[in-house]
C-alpha positions, -999 to +999 in steps of 0.1 A: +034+264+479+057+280+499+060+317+511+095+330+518+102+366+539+132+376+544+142+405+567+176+423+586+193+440+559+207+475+558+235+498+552+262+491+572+305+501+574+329+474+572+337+451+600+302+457+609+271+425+617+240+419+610+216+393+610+190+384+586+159+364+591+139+343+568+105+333+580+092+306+564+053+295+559+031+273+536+037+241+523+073+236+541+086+220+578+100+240+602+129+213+598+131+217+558+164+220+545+170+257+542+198+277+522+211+317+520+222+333+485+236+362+478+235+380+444+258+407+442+252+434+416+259+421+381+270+387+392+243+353+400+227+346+427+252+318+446+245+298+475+266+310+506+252+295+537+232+255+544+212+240+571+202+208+563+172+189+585+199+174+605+214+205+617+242+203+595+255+237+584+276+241+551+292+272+539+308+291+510+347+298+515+335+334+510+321+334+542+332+310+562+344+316+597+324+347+597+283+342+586+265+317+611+231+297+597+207+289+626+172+281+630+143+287+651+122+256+643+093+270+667+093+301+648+094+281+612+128+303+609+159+307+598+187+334+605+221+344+589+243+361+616+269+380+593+303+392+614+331+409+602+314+424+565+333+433+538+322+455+508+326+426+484+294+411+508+272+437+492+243+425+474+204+412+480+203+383+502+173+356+494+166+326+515+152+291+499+139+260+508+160+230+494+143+212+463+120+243+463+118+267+436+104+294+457+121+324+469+112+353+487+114+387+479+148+391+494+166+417+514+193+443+504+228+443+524+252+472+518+285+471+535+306+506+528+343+504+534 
């Protein structure tokens, strides 16, 4: 099984950063295929931000040119730098493992205008 933790979030003004931090443990490689979501409030969760083994990154249109998935694979983690947030960024961010069904307990991000 694999445990999930995520970590980072907060209350921030527009145009603001921050950056999240999933550490990963269990039954997973600190190379696994990792992936952020986002579920803002009364809307599904939807993938936003990939790192795949290779160190390919993918990213949503929403936030592309602004969010940055890294990884620290001596660490077994993963990070989500977020630049430039917008209010429509609100909502609680959860980190996965690829072909996993786990998910942590996620972390809240609230960007005021």
């Amino acid at each position: 099984q694999v445990q999930l933790a995520e970590s980072g979030g907060g209350s921030v003004q527009a145009g603001d950063s921050l950056r999240l931090a999933c550490a990963a443990s269990g039954r997973t490689s600190s190379k696994s295929s990792m992936g952020w979501y986002r579920q803002a409030p009364g809307r599904e969760r939807e993938m936003i931000a990939q790192i795949w083994s290779s160190g390919t990154t993918y990213y949503s249109d929403s936030v592309k040119g602004r969010f940055t998935i890294s990884r620290d694979t001596a660490k077994n983690t993963v990070y989500l730098q977020m630049n430039s947030l917008k209010p429509e960024d609100t909502g609680m961010f959860y980190c996965k493992v690829l072909g996993t069904d786990s998910w942590g307990q996620g972390t809240q991000v609230t960007v005021s205008s």
